[in-house]
VOTI-264773 format. One record per residue (C-alpha): residue in three letters; x, y, z; chain; residue number from 1. Coordinates in steps of 0.25 Angstrom, whole numbers, always signed. Last residue first. Example, Ala and Ser with C-alpha at 12.3 -4.5 7.8 and 13.67 -1.06 7.14 Angstrom:
<recs>
- ser,+55,-4,+29,A,2
- ala,+49,-18,+31,A,1
</recs>
This chain:
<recs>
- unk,+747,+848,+381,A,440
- unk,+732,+849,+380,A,439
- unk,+724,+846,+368,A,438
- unk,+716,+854,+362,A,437
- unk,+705,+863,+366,A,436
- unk,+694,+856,+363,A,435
- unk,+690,+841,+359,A,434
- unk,+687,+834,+373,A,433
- unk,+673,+839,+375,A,432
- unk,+667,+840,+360,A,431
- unk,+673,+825,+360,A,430
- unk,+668,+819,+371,A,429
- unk,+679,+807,+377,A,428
- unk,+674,+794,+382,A,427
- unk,+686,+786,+389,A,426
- unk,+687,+771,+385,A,425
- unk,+701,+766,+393,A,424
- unk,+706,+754,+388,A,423
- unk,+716,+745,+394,A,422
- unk,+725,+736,+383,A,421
- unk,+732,+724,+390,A,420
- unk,+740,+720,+377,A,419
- unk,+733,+709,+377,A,418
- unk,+722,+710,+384,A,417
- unk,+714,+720,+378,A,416
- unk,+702,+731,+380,A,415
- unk,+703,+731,+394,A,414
- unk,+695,+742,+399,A,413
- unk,+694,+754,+405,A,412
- unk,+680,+764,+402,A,411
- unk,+676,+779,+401,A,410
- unk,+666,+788,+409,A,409
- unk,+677,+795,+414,A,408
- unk,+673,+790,+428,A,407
- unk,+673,+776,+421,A,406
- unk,+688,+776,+417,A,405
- unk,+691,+781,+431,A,404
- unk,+684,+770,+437,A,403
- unk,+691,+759,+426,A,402
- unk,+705,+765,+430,A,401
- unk,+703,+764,+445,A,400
- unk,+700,+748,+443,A,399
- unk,+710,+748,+434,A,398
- unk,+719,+752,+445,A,397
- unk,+714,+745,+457,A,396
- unk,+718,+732,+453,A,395
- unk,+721,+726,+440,A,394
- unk,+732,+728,+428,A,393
- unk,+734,+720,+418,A,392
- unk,+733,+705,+424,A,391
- unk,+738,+700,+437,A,390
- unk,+734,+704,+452,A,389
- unk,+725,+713,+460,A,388
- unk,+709,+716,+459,A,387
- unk,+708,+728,+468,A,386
- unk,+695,+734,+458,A,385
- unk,+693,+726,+445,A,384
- unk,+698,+732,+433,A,383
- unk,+705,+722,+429,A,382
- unk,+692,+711,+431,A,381
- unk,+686,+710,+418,A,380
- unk,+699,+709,+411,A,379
- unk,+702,+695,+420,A,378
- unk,+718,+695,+421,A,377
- unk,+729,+691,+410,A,376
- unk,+730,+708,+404,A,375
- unk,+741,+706,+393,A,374
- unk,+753,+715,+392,A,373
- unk,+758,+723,+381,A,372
- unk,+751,+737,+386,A,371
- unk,+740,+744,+382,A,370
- unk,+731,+756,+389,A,369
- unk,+721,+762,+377,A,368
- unk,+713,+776,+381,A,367
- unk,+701,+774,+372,A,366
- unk,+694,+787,+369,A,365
- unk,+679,+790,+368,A,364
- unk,+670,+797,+359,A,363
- unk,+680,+795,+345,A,362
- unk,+685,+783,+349,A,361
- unk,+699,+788,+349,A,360
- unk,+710,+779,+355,A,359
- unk,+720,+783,+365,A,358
- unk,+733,+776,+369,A,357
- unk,+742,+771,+381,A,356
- unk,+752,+759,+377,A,355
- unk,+760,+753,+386,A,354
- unk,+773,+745,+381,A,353
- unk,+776,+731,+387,A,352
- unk,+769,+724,+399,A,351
- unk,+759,+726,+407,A,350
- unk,+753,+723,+423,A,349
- unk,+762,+737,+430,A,348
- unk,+764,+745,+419,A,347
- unk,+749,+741,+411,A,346
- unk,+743,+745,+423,A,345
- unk,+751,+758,+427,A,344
- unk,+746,+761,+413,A,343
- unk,+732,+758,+416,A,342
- unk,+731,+764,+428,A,341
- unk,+737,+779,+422,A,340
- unk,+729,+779,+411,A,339
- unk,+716,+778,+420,A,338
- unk,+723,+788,+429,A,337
- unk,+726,+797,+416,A,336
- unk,+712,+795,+412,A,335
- unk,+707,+802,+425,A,334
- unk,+716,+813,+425,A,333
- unk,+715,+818,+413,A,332
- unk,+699,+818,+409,A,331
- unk,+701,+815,+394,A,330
- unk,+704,+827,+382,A,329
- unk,+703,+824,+369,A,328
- unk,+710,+836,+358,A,327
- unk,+719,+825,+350,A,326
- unk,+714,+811,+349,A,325
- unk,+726,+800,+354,A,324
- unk,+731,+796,+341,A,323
- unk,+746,+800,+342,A,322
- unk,+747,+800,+358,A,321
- unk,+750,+786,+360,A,320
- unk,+755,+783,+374,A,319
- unk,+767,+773,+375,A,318
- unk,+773,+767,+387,A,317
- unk,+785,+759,+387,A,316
- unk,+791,+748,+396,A,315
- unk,+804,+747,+403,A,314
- unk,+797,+747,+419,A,313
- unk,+805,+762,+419,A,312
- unk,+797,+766,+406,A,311
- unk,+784,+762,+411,A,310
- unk,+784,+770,+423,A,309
- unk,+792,+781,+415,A,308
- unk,+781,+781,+405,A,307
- unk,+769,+783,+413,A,306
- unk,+769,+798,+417,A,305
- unk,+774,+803,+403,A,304
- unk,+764,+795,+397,A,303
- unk,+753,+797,+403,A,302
- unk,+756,+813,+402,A,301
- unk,+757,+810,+387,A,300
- unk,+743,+803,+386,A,299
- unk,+736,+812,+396,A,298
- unk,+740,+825,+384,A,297
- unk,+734,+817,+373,A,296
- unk,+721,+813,+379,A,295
- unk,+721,+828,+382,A,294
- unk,+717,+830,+396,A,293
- unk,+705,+833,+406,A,292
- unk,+701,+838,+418,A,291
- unk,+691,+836,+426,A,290
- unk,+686,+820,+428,A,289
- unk,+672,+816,+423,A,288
- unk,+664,+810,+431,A,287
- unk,+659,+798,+432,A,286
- unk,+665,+792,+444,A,285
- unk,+660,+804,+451,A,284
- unk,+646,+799,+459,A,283
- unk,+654,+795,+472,A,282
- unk,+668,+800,+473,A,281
- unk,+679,+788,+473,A,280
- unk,+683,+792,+457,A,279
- unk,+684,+805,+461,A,278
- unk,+694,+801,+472,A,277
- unk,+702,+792,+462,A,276
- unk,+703,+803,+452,A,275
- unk,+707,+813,+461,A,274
- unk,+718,+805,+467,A,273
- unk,+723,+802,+455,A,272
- unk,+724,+818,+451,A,271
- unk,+732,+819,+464,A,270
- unk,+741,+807,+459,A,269
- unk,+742,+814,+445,A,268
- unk,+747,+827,+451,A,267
- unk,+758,+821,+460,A,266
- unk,+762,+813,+448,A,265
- unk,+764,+827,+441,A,264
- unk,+771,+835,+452,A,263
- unk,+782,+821,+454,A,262
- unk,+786,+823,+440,A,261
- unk,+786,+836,+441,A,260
- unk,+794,+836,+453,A,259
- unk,+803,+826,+446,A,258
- unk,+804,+834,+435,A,257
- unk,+809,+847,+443,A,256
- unk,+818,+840,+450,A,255
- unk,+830,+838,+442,A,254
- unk,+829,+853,+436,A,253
- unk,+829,+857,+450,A,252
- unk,+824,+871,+449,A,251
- unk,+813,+867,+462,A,250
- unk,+807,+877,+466,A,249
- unk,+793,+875,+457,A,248
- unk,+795,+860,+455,A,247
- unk,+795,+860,+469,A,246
- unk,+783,+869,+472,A,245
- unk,+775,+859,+463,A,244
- unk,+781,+847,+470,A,243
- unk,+776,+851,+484,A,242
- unk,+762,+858,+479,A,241
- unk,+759,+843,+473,A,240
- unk,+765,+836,+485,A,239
- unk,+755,+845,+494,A,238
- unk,+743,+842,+484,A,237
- unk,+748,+826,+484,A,236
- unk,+746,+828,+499,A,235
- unk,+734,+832,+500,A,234
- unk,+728,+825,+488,A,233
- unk,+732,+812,+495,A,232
- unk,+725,+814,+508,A,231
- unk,+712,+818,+501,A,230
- unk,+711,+808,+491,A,229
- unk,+714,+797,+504,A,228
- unk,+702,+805,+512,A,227
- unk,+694,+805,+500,A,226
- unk,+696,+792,+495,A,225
- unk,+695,+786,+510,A,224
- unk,+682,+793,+512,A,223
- unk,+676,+789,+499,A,222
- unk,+680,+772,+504,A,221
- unk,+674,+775,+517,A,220
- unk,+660,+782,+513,A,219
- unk,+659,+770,+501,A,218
- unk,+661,+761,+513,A,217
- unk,+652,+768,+522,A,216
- unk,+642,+770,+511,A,215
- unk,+642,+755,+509,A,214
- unk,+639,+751,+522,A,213
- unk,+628,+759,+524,A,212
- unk,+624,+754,+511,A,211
- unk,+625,+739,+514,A,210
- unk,+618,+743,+529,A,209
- unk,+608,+748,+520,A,208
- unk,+605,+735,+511,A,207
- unk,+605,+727,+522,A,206
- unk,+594,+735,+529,A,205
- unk,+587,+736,+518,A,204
- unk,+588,+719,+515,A,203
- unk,+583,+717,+529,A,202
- unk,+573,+727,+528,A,201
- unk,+570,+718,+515,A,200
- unk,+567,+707,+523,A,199
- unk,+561,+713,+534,A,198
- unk,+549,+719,+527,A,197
- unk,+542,+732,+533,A,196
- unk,+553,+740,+526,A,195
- unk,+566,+749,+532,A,194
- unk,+571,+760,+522,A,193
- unk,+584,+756,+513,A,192
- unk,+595,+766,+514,A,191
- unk,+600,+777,+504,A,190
- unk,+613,+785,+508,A,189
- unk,+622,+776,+498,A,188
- unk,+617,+784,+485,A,187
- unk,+624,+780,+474,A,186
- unk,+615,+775,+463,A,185
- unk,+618,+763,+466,A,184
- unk,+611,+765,+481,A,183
- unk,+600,+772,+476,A,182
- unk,+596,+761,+468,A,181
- unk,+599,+753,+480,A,180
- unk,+589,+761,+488,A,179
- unk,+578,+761,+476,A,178
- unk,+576,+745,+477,A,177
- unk,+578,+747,+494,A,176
- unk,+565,+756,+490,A,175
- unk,+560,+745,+482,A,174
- unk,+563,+734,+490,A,173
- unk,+556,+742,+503,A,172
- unk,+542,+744,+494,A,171
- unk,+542,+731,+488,A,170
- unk,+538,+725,+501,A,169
- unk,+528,+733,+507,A,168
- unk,+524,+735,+491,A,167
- unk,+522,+721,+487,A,166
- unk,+514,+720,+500,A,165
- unk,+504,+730,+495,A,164
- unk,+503,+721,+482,A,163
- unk,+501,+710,+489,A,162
- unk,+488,+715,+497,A,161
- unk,+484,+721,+484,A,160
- unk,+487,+708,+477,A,159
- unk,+480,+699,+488,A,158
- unk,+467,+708,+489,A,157
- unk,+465,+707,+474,A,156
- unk,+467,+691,+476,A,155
- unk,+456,+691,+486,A,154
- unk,+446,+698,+481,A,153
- unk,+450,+690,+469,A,152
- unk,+446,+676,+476,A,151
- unk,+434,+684,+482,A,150
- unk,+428,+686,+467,A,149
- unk,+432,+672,+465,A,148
- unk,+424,+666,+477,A,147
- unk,+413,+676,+472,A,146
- unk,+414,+669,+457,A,145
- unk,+415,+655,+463,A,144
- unk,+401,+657,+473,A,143
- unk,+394,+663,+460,A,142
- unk,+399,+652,+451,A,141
- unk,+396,+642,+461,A,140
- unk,+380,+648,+465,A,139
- unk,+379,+647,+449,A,138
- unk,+383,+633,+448,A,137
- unk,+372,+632,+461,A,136
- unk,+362,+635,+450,A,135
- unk,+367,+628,+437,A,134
- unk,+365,+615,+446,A,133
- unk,+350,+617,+444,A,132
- unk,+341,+612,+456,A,131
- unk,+337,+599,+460,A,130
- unk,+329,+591,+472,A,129
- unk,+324,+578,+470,A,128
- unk,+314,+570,+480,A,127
- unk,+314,+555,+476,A,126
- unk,+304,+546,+481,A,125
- unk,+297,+535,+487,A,124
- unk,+310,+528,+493,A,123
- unk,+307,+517,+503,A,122
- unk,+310,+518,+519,A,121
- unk,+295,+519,+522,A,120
- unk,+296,+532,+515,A,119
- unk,+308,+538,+508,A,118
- unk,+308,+551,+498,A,117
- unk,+321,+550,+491,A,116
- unk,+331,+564,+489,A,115
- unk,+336,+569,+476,A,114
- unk,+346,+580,+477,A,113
- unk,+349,+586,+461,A,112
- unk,+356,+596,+455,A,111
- unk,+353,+599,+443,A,110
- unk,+360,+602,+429,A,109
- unk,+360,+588,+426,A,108
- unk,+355,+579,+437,A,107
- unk,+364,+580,+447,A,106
- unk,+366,+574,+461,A,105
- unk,+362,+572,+477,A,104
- unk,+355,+560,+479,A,103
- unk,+348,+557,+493,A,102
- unk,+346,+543,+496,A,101
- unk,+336,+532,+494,A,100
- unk,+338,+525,+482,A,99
- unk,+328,+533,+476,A,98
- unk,+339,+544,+477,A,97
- unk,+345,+539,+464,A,96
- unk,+333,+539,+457,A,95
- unk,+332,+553,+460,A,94
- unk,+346,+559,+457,A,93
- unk,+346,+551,+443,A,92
- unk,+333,+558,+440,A,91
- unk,+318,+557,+441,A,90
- unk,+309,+558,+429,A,89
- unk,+304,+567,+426,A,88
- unk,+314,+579,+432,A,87
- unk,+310,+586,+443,A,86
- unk,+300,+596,+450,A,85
- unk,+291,+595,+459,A,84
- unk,+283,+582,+465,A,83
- unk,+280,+569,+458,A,82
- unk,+291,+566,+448,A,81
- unk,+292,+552,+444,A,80
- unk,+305,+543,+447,A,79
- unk,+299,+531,+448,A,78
- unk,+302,+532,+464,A,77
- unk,+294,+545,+465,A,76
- unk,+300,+558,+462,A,75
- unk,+298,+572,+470,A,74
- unk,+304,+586,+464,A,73
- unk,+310,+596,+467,A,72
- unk,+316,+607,+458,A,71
- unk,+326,+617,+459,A,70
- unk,+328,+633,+459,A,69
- unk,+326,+636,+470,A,68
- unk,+326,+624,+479,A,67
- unk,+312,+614,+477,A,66
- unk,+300,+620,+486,A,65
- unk,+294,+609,+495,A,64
- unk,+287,+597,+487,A,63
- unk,+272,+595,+489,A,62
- unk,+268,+580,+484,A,61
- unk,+255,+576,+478,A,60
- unk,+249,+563,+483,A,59
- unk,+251,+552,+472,A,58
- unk,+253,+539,+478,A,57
- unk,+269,+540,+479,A,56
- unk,+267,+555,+485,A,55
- unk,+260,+545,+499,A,54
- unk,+274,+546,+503,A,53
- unk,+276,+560,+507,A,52
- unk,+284,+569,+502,A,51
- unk,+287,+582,+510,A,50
- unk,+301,+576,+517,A,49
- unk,+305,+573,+502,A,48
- unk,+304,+589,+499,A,47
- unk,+309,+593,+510,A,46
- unk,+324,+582,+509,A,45
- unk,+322,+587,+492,A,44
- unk,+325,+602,+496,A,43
- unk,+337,+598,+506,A,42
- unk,+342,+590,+496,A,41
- unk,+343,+602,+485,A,40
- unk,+348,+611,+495,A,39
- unk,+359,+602,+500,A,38
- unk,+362,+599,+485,A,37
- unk,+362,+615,+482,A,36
- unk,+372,+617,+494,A,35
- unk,+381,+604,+489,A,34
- unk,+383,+611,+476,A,33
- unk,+385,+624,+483,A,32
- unk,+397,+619,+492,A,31
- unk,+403,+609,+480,A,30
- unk,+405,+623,+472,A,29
- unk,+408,+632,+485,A,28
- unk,+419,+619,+488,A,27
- unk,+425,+620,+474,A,26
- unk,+427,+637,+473,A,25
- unk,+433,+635,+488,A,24
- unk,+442,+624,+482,A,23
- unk,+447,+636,+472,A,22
- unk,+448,+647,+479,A,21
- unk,+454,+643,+491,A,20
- unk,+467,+638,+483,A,19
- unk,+466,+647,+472,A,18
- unk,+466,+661,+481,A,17
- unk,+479,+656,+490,A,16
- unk,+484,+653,+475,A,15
- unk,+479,+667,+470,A,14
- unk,+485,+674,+483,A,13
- unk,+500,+668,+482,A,12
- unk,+500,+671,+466,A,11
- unk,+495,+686,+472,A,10
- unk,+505,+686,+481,A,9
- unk,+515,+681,+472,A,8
- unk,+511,+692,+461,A,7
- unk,+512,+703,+470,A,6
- unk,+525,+701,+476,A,5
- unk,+530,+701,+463,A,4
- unk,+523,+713,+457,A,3
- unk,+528,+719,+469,A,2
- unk,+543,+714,+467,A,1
</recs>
């Protein structure tokens, strides 16, 4: 913007600068032109005052001084040089002048004033006045080259002045520049300083109000996680302790699954929780989540979760453990949220048989989701947060999917239509996830 403002006030100032300039330039030229002319005349009006008219018969005449640099001289009506200086014979400028008036001309590289001597109303000579037209051409040049000088005086002054004024106005975009870079990098605490310029003041002020309001909806929505997170956690805890001392009182052999049943969903819940309130904490979306799980070990414990939901809708769900790489461990409790959307996805928008397997792609494993139905909404927009109707799945889910796919580092995707086939791209380190073997 400084360079900008600059070149316009200095494009501003060279016009300004062009139009005085130049017919300023023209009127100095004409202005010394006539100045040497005046001169000239007021010369040749002396000298024609000192003749008198008995110079025809032969007295001698005394001419004043001619100007500096010129000559004088005094011509009878044949044209002859009596007096001074002059050309032999007399020129245009002096036969022109014995018609009674004054010429003003040239001749050559002269200027020239001739002026008639009268007596008795009748023309007896000519006095003519010149001086070297090089000479005032000089005077021009001089009077030119100082008007340029000042031209760029001028212009000098108009950048610096611009230039300062770049900065009075720069100065407020730059720092409201380096708020908003701030502002993206997440700190909502930063606000725009007051300027001399009212216009961008307006824009500050505007621009921290937005803040302000900002920070009290991100204020709200962190306080509601944390509040609803906290209220659940209670009493899932209490429901956790509840079962657990069932399962240990209770010798009912009928019970006891149910109570483990009901222990393990209990679990999961509370690890839920966890996950979405991580996911609502400012500056952890890309942190890794503790605990982790044998890719082969989360298969089975998906499938024992999912298929009595499948089962009891009359479809079947498969998990394909035979090819799943042996010894790689995943963040548990993440990926099985992810697992969990899309397969609640593919019960409630699919059709057929689910499938759930795992492909090796040597740094990263590809957790593939596929059932035999077709996706018929817009791919770009499933994981588009609150959006509601037809199609494979949309809403909130996949949109919770996708951000815990990120928060791994990984990726969700659709990677076909028909069969709806979800993808989720999870990076995997192979001197961190080869070890001890696998669990379970």
């Amino acid at each position: 913007m400084r360079q900008r403002v600059v070149r316009v006030a200095l494009t501003a100032a060279l016009v300004a600068v062009l139009l005085l300039a130049v017919p300023l330039a023209l009127a100095i030229r004409s202005s010394l032109y006539a100045d040497q002319r005046d001169t000239l005349e007021r010369s040749a009006l002396a000298a024609a005052v000192r003749v008198s008219p008995d110079f025809v018969t032969g007295d001698p005449v005394e001419l004043p001084a001619p100007p500096s640099g010129g000559r004088l001289g005094l011509y009878d009506p044949g044209l002859r040089l009596r007096a001074g200086s002059g050309p032999r014979p007399g020129d245009s400028p002096v036969r022109q002048s014995l018609g009674g008036a004054a010429v003003r001309g040239r001749a050559g590289q002269d200027l020239v004033v001739a002026v008639p001597v009268s007596h008795a109303e009748k023309v007896i000579g000519v006095v003519r006045a010149s001086s070297p037209a090089g000479a005032v051409r000089n005077r021009v040049t001089v009077a030119w080259l100082l008007l340029l000088g000042v031209a760029a005086l001028a212009l000098t002054v108009a950048v610096l002045v611009a230039r300062r004024q770049a900065r009075v106005l720069a100065a407020p975009l730059e720092d409201l520049s380096r708020q908003c870079r701030a502002v993206t990098e997440g700190d909502l605490t930063v606000r725009a300083a007051p300027s001399r310029v009212t216009e961008i003041d307006q824009v500050a002020r505007t621009h921290n109000e937005m803040l302000h309001s900002l920070s009290e909806l991100l204020r709200r929505e962190r306080d509601f996680t944390a509040n609803a997170s906290h209220q659940l956690r209670t009493p899932l805890t209490g429901l956790q302790l509840a079962l657990e001392a069932g399962l240990e009182q209770d010798d009912d052999a009928r019970l006891r699954p149910v109570l483990a049943e009901a222990l393990a969903t209990t679990q999961r819940l509370h690890r839920t929780v966890e996950e979405v309130l991580r996911l609502s904490r400012s500056g952890e979306t890309a942190r890794p989540t503790a605990g982790t799980i044998a890719v082969r070990q989360l298969l089975r414990e998906t499938e024992d979760r999912w298929h009595g939901l499948f089962a009891q809708d009359g479809r079947r769900l498969e998990c394909s453990t035979e090819e799943t790489p042996a010894g790689i461990r995943v963040p548990g409790a993440s990926v099985s949220e992810v697992l969990g959307v899309l397969l609640d996805n593919a019960r409630v928008h699919g059709r057929g048989t689910v499938r759930v397997a795992v492909r090796d792609l040597e740094d990263a494993l590809a957790f593939d989701v596929s059932d035999e139905g077709a996706v018929t909404g817009e791919p770009s927009r499933l994981f588009d947060r609150g959006r509601t109707g037809g199609g494979e799945g949309t809403g909130i889910g996949l949109a919770l999917a996708r951000e815990l796919a990120v928060s791994l580092g990984g990726r969700l995707s659709l990677t076909n239509r028909h069969p709806a086939t979800f993808t989720l791209l999870l990076p995997v380190g192979r001197s961190e996830t080869r070890g001890a073997g696998t669990r379970g």
